[in-house]
Residue, then its C-alpha position, 0 to 999 in steps of 0.5 A: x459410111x462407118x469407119x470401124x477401124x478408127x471409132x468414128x460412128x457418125x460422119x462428122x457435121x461441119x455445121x457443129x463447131x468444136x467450140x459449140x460441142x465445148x460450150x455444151x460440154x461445159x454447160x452440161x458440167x455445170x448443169x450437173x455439179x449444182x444437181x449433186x450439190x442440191x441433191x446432197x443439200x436435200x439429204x442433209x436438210x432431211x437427215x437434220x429434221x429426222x435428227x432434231x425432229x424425232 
């Protein structure tokens, strides 16, 4: 059933433990912080090349 009232959408699963959804949510952090910081590193590389190249 959809409980309106309280937010919760979805039933909730008792086979995902909360330390499971933790766990992700930790990997998902990580996962995301090295994405930006490589992504900033390749923007720095490119507009050092443009710099000392052209």
């Amino acid at each position: 059933m959809n409980d309106h009232g309280t937010g919760n959408h979805f039933p909730s699963d008792p086979r995902v433990s909360d330390e499971f959804v933790r766990e992700r949510a930790a990997e998902w952090t990580a996962f995301t912080r090295f994405t930006t910081y490589g992504v900033v590193a390749v923007v720095v590389l490119l507009l050092l090349m443009a710099l000392f190249l052209l």
